[in-house]
N, C-alpha and C positions, 0 to 999 in steps of 0.2 A: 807729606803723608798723602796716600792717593784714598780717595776720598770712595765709603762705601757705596755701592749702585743697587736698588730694590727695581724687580720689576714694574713699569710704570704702562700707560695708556694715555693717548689724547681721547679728549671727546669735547668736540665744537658745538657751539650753540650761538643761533644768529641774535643781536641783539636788536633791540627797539631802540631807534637813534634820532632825536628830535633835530630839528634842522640849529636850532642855539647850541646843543650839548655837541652838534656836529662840529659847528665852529671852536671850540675849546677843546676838541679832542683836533685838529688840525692844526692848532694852535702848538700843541705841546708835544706833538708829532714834528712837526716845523722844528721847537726846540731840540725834540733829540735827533734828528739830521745834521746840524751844523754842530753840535757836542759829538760826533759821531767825525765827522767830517775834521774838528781838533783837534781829539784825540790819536785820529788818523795820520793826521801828518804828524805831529810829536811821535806816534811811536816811529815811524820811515824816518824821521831825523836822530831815533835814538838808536835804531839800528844803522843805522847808516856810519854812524860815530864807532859803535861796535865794532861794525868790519873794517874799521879803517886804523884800528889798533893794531900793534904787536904782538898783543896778548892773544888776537882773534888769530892770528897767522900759525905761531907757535900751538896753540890748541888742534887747529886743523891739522897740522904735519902730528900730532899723536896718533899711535897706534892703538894704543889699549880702549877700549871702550867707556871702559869705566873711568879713567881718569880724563878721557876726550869732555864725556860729558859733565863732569865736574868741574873742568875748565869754564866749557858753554854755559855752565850755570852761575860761576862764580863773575865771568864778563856780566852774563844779564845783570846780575845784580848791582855790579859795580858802575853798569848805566844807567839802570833806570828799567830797564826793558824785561819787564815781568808785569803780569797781571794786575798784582798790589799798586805796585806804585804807577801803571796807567790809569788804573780805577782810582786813585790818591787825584789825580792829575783833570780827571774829568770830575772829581768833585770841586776842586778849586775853579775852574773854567764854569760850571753850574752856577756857582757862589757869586764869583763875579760876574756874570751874565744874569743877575738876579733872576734866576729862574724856580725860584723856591717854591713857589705857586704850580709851576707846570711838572717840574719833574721833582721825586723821591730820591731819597738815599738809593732805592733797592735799584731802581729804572737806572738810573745814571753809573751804577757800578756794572749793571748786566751791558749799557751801550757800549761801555768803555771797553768790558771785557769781549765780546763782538768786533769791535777795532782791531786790540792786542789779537786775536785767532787770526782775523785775517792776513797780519804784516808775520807772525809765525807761521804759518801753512805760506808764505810765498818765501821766506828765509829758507824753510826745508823745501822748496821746490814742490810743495804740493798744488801749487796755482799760481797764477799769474801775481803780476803788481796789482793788488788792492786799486782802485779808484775813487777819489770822493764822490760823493752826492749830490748831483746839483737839484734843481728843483724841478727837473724835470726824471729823475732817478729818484723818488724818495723812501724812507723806511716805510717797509710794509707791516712791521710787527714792532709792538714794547712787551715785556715783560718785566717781571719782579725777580725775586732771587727765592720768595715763596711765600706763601698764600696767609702771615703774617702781618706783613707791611704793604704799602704802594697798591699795586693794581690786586684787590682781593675778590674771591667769588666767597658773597654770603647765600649760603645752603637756603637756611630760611626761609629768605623772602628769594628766593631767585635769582637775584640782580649783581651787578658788579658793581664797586666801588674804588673810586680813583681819587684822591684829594677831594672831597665833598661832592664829586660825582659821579649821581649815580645810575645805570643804566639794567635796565628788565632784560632779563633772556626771555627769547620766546620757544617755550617748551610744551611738547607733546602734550595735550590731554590726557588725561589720567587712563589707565590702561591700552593705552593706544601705542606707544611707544614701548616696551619690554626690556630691550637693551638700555634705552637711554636712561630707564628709572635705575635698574641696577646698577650702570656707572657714577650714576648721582648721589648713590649711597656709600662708594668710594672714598676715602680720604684724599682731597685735593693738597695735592704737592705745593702748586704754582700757578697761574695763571698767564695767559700772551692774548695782547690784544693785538686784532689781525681786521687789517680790511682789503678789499678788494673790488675788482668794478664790473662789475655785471650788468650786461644789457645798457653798458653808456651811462649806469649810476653806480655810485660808493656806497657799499655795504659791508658792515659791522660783522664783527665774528668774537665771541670769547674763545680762548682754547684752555679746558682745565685740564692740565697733568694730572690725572688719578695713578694713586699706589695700585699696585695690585697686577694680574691680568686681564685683558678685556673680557668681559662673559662674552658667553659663544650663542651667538646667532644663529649655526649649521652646526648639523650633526658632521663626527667626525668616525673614523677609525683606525683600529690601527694595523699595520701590513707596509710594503715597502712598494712604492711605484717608481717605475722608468721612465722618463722619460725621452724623445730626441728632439729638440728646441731645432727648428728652421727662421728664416727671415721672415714667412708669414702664416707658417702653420708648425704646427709639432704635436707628437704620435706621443701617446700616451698608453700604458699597460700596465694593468694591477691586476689583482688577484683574478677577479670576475668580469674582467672589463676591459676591452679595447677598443681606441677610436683616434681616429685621425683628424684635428680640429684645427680650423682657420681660425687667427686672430681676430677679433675684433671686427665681428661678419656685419654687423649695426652701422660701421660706419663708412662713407662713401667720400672719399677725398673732395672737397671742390674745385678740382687746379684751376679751372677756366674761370671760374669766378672770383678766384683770388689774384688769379692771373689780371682781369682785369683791373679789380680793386688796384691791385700794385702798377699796371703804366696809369692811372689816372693819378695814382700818388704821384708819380714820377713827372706828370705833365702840371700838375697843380706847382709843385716845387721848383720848376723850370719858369712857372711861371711869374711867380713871386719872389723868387729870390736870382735875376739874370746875372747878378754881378759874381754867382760863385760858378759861371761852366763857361767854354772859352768859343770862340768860334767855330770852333768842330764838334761843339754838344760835350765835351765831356769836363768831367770835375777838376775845378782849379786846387791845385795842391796847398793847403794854407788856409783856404776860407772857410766861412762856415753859415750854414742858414742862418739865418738871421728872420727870418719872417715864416710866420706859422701860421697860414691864412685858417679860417671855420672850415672850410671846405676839404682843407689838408686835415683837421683835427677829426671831422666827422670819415674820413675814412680807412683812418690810424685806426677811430675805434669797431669800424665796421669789422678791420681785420682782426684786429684783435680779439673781436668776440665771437669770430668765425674762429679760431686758433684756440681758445678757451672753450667754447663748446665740444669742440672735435676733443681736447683733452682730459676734458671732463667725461665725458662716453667712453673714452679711451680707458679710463682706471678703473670705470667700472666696471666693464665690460671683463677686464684683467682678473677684475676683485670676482667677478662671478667664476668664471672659471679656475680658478686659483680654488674658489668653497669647493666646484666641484670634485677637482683633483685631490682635496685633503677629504672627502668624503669616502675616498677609498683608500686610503692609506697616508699617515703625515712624516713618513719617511720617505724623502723623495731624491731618485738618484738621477744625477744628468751629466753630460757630459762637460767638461769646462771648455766655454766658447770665447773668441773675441767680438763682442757688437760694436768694437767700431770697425772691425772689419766685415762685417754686415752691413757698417753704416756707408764704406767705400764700396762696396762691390755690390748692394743693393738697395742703394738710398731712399727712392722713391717710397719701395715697400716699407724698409723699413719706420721711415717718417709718419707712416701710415700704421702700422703694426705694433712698433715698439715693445719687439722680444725681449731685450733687457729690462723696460721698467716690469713687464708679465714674471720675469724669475725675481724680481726685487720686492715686489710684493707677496709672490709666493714663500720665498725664504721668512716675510717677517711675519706669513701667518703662519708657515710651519712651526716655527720656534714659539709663535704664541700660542700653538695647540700643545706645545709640549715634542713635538718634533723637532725634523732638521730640512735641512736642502744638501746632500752628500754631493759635492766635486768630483766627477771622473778625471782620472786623467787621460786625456781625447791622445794624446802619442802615442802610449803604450797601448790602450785596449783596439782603438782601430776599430769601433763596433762596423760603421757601415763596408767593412772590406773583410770581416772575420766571420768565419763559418764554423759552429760546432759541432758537424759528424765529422769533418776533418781535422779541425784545428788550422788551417791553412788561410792564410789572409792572401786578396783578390784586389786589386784597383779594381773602379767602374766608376765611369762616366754619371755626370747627374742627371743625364736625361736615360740611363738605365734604374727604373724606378718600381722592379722586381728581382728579389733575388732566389737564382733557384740552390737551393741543397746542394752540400757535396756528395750526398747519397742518393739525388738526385727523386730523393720520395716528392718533395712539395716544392713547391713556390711561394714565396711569402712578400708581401708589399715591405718595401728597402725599410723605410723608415720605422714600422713598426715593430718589424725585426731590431732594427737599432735600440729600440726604446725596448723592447722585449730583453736585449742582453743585458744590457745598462740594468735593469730590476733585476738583473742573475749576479751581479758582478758584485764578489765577496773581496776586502779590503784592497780595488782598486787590482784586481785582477781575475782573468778567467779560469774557472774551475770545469771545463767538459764535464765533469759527473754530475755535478750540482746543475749544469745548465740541461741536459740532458732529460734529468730527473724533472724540469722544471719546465722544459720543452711540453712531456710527455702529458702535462695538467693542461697549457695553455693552447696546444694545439688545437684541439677540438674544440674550443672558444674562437679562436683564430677562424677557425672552417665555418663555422656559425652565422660567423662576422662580414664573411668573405672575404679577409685581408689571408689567408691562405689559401691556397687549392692544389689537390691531388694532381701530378707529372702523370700524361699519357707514360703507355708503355712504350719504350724503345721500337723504332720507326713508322710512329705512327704522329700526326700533327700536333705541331709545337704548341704552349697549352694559353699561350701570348698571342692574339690572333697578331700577322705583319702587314703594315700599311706600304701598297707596292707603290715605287716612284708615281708610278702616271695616276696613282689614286689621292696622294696627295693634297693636289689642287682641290679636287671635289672633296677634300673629307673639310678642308678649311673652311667651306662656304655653311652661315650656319642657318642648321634646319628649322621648320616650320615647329612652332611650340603648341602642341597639345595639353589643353587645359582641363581633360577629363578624368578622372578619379583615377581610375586604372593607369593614365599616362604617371601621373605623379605620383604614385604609391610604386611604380617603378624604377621613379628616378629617387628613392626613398634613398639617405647617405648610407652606403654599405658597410660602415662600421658599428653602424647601430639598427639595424634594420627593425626592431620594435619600441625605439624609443629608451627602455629600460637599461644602459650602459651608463650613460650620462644624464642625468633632468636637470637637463642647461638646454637654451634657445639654440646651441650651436648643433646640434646635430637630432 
């Protein structure tokens, strides 16, 4: 019986973690890794037994679907390899490992079932083979099965409570926080205790699963926007509003300093571990470090915290613009992309930008305003090659980065246009009337903007000014920067030229 789902929310709150209550939450974190790591291989050895049955062979040459998966349930069962009986499995392993003190009923049924997900998602090909845990990989979160038993958040007094101990959230002063007091009035589902290392130390996190949906922080409304999602910027169009915005303009890649960080790792590790690389410098196939000098440790975490900072700007930065775009509409339509073929053909940026985590955050606050994020289909519609005074679709190169009319009235910037039809596009196809009709509203926003402009007349100069070969060279060379009011209110971004489109940092 598949189990009913209420809309829910996280909301994190860091705890107060005394250096003893540290040790004993390490301690039972410790226990559930090697219960974790048990569990693990029992299920690869129940599945493994599985497919090496008759029964598993015969099931797979079924056609019918329904009696395929009947079969695949009836084998589970008949091995062992379902949820229940790994959760059965990692309470016996608990029992005898006297761990009665460290871990609950609720903790050791949620590890187990964490195990069993993973050796299922690599059975259907959803990921690789599972790995165990060594102590240098360990669990970064526990949880309960809900807010009941085991790890509980008492309202109350603040604090969390885990077999007799107990640890303070530290929370917002009273009216100072808005959001976080209304979450806290919420019904807590569950609770996961979560840490992580900041700045070279271990720090505590509660996460409570609240019912409900999250209250809203930003104002929203409603209407339908376009988007056309690029590797490090994408064009945006709503009712009132268009603009051409760069990813994640706050953040500045370090290559050269991580670059370095990484050969000093490289020379630290050659240098303490010589028995694993061969007399031409490179890795002996078969060995393994073995020595983990301070100096190696201290710049594991220098990068690390370099890589954690950049990702942490990264999602907010995502989360802010993401408010901005459902402030104009939380239907949002786009075209369907592949990012990792973003990730093959423009790695660098995209490493740096990360347009796929920007639509996977935007989808999960659409849907939690009560919108959506609408799929185009990128084959059939062709936005950046399709024209509607014609109807006529065009190849163009990506460094043509204007498109003019087939009626030849205007010129319009490629991507905005793209993003422009995409919000015209009625169940994943083009309507000429309706675009037309929807052309005739947003042009004179477009002209405004200056991502449009009016086509000279017929033989008189092109309306693109052209850069001749021999000018080139000189236009590469870059000019002197004027810092005067006048200079910069002229290099003001053209798709917002008063500020009033977007009130976000990006433009």
């Amino acid at each position: 019986m598949k189990r009913s789902t209420t809309p829910s929310f996280v909301l994190e709150l860091p705890l107060a973690v005394a250096p003893g209550q540290e040790r004993i939450l390490l301690g039972r974190f410790e226990a559930a890794r090697r219960l974790y790591n048990a569990v693990l291989g029992e299920a690869l050895r129940r599945q493994r037994l599985m497919r090496e049955a008759r029964a598993w062979h015969k099931a797979r040459a079924l056609k019918d679907k329904k009696e395929r998966a009947a079969a695949f349930r009836k084998l589970g069962a008949d091995y062992g390899f379902t949820s229940p009986a790994l959760s059965s499995f990692g309470t016996e392993c608990k029992n005898a490992a006297g761990w009665k003190g460290r871990l609950g009923a609720h903790e050791t049924q949620k590890v187990s079932e964490r195990a069993f997900a993973a050796v299922e998602a690599f059975g259907f090909g959803l990921r690789g083979k599972p790995r165990f845990k060594g102590k240098n990989r360990p669990l970064h979160s526990i949880e309960a099965k809900s807010n009941a038993a085991g790890i509980r958040w008492k309202a109350a007094t603040g604090c969390l409570e885990w077999n007799g101990l107990i640890l303070a959230a530290q929370l917002a002063a009273e009216g100072k926080d808005r959001w976080q007091q209304e979450a806290l009035a919420r019904k807590t589902k569950l609770c996961r205790l979560v840490w992580r290392n900041l700045r070279g130390r271990r720090r505590w996190y509660i996460q409570l699963l609240q019912a409900g949906t999250s209250p809203r922080k930003h104002e929203i409304a409603a209407g339908t926007v376009g988007l056309d999602v690029g590797p490090s910027c994408v064009a945006i169009v709503a009712e009132g509003a268009a603009a051409l915005v760069g990813f994640c303009p706050t953040i500045t890649q370090p290559w050269q300093e991580v670059r370095r960080l990484q050969r000093a790792l490289d020379r630290s590790r050659r240098a303490t571990n010589p028995h694993c690389f061969g007399p031409d410098g490179t890795w002996k196939k078969g060995t393994r470090q073995s020595v983990f000098s301070a100096r190696y440790r201290n710049l594991k975490t220098r990068i690390a915290e370099a890589e954690r900072r950049l990702a942490s700007e990264r999602k907010r930065s995502h989360g802010e613009l993401a408010n901005a775009i459902l402030s104009h509409g939380t239907v949002v339509q786009s075209e369907t992309l592949s990012y990792r073929a973003f990730q093959r053909r423009f790695g660098r940026s995209v490493k740096v930008k990360a347009p796929g985590l920007f639509m996977q955050i935007l989808r999960r606050k659409a849907e939690s305003a009560g919108g959506e994020v609408r799929d185009l289909n990128t084959r059939a519609l062709k936005m950046s090659q399709y024209d509607h005074p014609t109807g006529q679709y065009r190849k163009k190169p990506l460094s043509e980065r204007w498109h003019l009319l087939g009626d030849e009235s205007a010129i319009v910037q490629r991507d905005i246009y793209s993003a422009f039809l995409a919000r015209c596009v009625i169940d994943n196809r083009h309507h000429p009337s309706h675009i037309r009709e929807m052309w005739a509203a947003a042009e004179p926003l477009l002209r405004q903007a200056r991502w449009c402009r009016p086509q000279p007349a017929s033989g008189k100069a092109k309306a693109l000014p052209t850069v001749k070969p021999s000018e080139r060279v000189a236009c590469r060379r870059k000019p002197a920067i004027d810092h005067s009011p006048d200079a910069v209110a002229a290099t003001r971004e053209p798709g917002n030229p008063d500020g009033s489109a977007f009130r976000t940092p990006y433009l």
